[in-house]
C-alpha positions in Angstrom: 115.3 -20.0 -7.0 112.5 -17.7 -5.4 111.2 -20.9 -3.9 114.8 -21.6 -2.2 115.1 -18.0 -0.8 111.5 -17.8 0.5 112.3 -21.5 2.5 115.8 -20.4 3.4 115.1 -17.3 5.1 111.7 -19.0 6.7 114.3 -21.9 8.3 117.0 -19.7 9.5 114.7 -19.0 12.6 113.6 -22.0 14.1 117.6 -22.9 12.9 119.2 -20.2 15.0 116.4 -20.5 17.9 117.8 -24.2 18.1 114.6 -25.6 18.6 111.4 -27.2 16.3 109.3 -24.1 14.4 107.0 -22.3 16.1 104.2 -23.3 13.7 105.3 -27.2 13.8 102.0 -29.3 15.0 101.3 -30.5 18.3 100.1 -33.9 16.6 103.2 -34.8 14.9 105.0 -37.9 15.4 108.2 -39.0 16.3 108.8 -39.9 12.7 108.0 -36.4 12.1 110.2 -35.0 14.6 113.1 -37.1 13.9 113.2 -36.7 10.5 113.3 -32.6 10.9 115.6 -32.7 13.9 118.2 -35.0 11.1 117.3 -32.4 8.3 117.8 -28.9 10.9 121.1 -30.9 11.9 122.3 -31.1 7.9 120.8 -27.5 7.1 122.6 -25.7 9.8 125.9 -27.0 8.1 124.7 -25.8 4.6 123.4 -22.8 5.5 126.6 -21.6 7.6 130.0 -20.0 5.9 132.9 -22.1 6.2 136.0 -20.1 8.4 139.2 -21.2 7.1 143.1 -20.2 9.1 145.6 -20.9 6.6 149.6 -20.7 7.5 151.2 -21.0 4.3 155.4 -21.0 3.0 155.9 -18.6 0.1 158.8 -20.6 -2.4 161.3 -17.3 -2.6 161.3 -17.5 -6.6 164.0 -15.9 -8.3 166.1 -15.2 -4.8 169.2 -14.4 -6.4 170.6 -11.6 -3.3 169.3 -13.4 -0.6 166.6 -10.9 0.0 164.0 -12.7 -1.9 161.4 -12.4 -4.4 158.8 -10.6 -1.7 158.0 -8.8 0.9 158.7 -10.8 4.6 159.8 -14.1 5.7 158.4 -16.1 3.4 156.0 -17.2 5.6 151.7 -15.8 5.7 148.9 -16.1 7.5 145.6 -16.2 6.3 141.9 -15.8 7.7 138.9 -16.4 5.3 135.0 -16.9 5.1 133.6 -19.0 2.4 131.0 -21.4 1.3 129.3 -23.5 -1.6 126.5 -20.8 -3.0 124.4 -23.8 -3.8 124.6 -25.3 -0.1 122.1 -22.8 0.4 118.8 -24.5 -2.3 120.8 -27.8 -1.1 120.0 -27.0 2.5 116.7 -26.1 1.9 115.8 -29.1 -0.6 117.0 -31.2 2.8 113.7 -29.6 5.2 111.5 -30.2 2.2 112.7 -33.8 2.2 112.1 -33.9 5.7 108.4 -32.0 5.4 108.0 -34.9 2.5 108.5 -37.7 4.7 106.7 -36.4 7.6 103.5 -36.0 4.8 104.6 -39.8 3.4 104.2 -40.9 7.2 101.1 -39.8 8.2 99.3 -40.8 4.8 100.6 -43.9 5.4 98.9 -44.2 9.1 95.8 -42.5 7.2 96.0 -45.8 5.1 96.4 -47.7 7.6 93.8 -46.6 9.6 91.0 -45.7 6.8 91.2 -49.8 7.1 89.6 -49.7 10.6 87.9 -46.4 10.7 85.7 -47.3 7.5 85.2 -50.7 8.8 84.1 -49.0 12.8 81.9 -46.3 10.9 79.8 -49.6 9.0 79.7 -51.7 11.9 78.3 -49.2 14.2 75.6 -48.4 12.2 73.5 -51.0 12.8 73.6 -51.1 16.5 73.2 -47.6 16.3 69.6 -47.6 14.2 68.3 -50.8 16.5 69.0 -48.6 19.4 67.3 -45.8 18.1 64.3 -48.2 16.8 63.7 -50.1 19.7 63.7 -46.5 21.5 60.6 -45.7 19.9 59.2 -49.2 20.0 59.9 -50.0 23.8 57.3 -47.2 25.1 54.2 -48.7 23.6 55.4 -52.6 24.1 55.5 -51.6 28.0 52.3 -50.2 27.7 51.0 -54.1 26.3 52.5 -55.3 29.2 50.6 -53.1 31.9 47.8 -53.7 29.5 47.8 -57.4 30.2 48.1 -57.6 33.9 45.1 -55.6 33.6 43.8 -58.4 31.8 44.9 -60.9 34.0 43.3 -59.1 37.1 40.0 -59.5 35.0 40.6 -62.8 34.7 41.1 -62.8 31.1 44.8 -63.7 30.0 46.5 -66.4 32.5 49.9 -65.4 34.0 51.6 -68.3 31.9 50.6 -65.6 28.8 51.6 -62.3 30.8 55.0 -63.7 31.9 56.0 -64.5 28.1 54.8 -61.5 27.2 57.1 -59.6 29.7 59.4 -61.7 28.5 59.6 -60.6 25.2 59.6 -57.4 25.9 62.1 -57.5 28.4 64.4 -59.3 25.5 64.2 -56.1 23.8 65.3 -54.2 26.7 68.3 -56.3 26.9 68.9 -56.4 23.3 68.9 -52.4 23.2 71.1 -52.2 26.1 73.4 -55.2 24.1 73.5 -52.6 21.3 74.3 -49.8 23.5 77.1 -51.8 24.6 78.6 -52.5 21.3 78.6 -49.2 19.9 80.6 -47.6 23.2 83.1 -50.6 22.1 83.4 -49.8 18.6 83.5 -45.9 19.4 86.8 -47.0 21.4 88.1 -48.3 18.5 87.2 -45.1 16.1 90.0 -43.8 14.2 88.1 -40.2 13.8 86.3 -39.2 10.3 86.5 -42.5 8.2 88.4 -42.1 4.9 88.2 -44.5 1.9 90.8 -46.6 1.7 91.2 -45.9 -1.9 91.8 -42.4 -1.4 93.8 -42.9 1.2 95.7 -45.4 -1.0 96.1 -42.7 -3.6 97.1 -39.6 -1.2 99.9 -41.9 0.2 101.1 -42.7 -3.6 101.6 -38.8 -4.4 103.1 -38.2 -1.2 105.9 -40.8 -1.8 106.2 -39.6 -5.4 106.8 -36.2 -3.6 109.4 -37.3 -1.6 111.2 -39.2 -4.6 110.8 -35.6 -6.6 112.6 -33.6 -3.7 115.3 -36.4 -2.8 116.2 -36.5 -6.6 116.6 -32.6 -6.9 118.7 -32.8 -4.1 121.0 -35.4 -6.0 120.5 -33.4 -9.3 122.4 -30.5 -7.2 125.2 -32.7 -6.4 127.3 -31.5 -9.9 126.7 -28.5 -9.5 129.6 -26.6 -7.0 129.6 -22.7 -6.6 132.3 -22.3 -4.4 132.8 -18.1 -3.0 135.5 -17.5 -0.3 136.6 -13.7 0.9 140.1 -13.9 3.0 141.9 -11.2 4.9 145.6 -11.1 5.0 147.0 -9.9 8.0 150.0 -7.8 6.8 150.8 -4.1 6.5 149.2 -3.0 5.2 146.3 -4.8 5.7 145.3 -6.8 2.5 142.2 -9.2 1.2 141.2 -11.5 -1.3 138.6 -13.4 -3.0 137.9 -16.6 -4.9 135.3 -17.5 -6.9 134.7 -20.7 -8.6 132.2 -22.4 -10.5 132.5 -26.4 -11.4 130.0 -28.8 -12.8 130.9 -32.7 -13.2 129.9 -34.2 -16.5 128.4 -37.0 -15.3 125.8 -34.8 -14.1 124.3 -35.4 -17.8 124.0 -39.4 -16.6 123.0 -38.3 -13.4 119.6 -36.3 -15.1 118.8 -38.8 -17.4 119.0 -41.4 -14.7 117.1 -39.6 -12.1 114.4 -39.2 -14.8 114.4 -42.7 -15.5 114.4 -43.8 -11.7 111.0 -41.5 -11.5 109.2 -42.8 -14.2 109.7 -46.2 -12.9 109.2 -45.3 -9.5 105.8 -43.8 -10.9 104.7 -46.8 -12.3 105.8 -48.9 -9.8 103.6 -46.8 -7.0 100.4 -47.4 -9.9 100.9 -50.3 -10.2 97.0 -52.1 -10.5 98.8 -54.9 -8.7 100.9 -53.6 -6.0 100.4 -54.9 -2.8 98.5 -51.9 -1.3 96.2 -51.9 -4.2 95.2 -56.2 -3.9 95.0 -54.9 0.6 92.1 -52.1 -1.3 89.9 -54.2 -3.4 90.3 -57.2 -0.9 88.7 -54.6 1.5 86.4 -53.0 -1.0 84.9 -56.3 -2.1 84.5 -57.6 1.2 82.3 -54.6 1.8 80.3 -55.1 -1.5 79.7 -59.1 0.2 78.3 -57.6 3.2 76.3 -54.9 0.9 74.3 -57.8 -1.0 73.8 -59.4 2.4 72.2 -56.7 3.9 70.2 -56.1 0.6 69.2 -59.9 0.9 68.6 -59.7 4.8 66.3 -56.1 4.2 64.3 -57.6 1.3 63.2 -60.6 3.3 62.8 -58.6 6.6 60.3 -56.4 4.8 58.1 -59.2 3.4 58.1 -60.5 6.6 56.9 -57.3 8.4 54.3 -57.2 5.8 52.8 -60.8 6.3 52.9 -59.7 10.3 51.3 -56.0 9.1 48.2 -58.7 7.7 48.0 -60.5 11.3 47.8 -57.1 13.2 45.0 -56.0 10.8 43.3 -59.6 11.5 43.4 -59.5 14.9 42.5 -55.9 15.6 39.0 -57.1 14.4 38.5 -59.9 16.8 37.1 -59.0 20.5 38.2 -62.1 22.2 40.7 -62.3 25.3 43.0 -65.0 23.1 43.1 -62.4 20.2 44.1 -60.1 22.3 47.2 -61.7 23.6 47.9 -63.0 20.3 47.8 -58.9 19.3 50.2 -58.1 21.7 52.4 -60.4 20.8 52.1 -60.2 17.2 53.1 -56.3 18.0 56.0 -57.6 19.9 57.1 -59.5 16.8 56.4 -56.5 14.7 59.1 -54.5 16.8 61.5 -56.9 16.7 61.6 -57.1 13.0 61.4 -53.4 12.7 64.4 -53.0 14.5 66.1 -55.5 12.8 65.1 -53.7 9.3 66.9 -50.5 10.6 70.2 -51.9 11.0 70.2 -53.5 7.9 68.9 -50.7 6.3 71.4 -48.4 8.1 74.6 -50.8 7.4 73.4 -51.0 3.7 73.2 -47.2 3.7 77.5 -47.1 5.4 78.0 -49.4 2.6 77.2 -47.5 0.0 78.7 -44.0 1.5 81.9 -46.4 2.0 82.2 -47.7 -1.7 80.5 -44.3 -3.3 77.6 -46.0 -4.8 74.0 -45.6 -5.5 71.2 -46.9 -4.0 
């Protein structure tokens, strides 16, 4: 009952004002704002006394002189206020069923978009580490290059070997820049701070459970009647009355034991390990775990390669002749390309995980 009060006299405001509350959110939807325009339109009914003009004939019982059993013609007039007491938790049980299904519709665009968001925030790291890699890489490999058409002024590499060079480097350039690319297309497609499915999955559940809970206390209410009425009789002298009445339907004893029942199942039926939502989850989650072992499988043989080309770089630093020192470069070329490919593995391996809350 402290509840009701507290809600009724924080709606009779925005009610009176005839517009959405002050505090309502700017981000709100038109789900949202529809479904607390309906429940503002039923509250202000609840919430306001019902005015009553009666014009009623007396029956003159027990005339026996002609001059009647009372007072005047046999004819009154009545005024009078009156309204159901429990119109007022009803009234406020219908904005708590609209603040429910405002909550149910935004977890259910949560879910919805914890699909795309969490798929974005694992794609774009990988294009985001090779950018950052190659970053660090491309300095040095532009240095081989000015290197080698120092070399080739000498007369030591041939311009066949300086062209592929530049070539390979220039690959990377491109490469960086397709990566560049690809994360401004995937940032167009963020959906904000990614959420886990799953738990968006299970905020949606309690919000729907929450909406069932305050549409079935409004129904519970519907047994109940507390009707008060004050009148004013408009005779002289002036005289009042008042009415109150309290009524409860017996098949409000069905209606609580059904309403319990509809719950329970509704419960289980939200839970349920194979409800549609749940298969759309683990389909998701074990599509991510397939693209987790690949990027295990793809690191692991990235980083053997790297240390077979680590080997040829050690080789060849040794050697003082002109092809050695082409062969260096390019080895270093081939080292940076691999390197760069290891970070986005390692990068999407590490979304992966963050995704699906596991270790290492």
């Amino acid at each position: 009952m402290k509840r009701w009060l507290l809600a009724f006299f924080a709606c009779v405001a925005p009610l009176a004002a005839g517009g959405p509350a002050a505090a309502q959110s700017a981000l709100a939807t038109r789900r949202c704002d529809s479904a607390r325009a309906r429940a503002r339109s039923d509250a202000a009914l609840l919430f306001g006394p019902e005015l009553v003009v009666q014009a009623l004939h007396v029956p003159l019982v027990g005339d026996t002189s002609g001059a009647g059993a009372f007072v005047g013609s046999g004819y009154q007039v009545r005024a009078s206020l009156g309204m159901d007491a429990l119109d007022l938790p009803r009234g406020v049980l219908a904005l708590d069923l609209a603040a429910a299904e405002c909550a149910r519709a935004r977890s259910f665009e949560t879910l919805e978009d914890s699909f795309a968001s969490s798929e974005a925030s694992s794609l774009i790291a990988g294009p985001e580490a090779r950018v950052e890699s190659l970053s660090r890489t491309l300095p040095a490999l532009r240095a081989l290059v000015r290197q080698g058409e120092v070399q080739l002024a000498e007369g030591l590499w041939t311009r066949e070997q300086v062209t592929s060079l530049r070539s390979r480097v220039g690959a990377l350039v491109r490469e960086r820049a397709g990566a560049r690319a690809e994360i401004a297309r995937l940032r167009a497609r963020d959906e904000g701070e990614p959420t886990r499915p799953q738990e968006a999955l299970e905020r949606h559940r309690s919000d729907l459970l929450r909406h069932e809970r305050v549409a079935s206390e409004l129904r519970r209410l519907s047994a109940w009647h507390l009707n008060v009425r004050v009148g004013a009789i408009p005779v002289a002298p002036m005289d009042w009355y008042g009415v109150v009445e309290l009524s409860w339907d017996f098949g409000g004893i069905a209606l609580h034991l059904a309403e319990d029942e509809y719950l329970d199942a509704r419960r289980r039926e939200l839970w349920d390990p194979g409800s549609r939502a749940q298969r759309r989850v683990e389909r998701f989650e074990a599509d991510a775990r397939a693209r987790l072992t690949e990027a295990r499988d793809n690191g692991r043989s990235l980083r053997t390669e790297i240390e077979v080309v680590d080997a040829q770089i050690d080789a060849l630093e040794g050697a003082d002749t002109a092809a050695a020192s082409f062969a260096l470069a390019m080895t270093r070329v081939r080292r940076a390309e691999l390197a760069a490919e290891l970070a986005a593995h390692e990068a999407v391996e590490a979304a992966l995980l963050r995704l699906l809350e596991e270790s290492p």
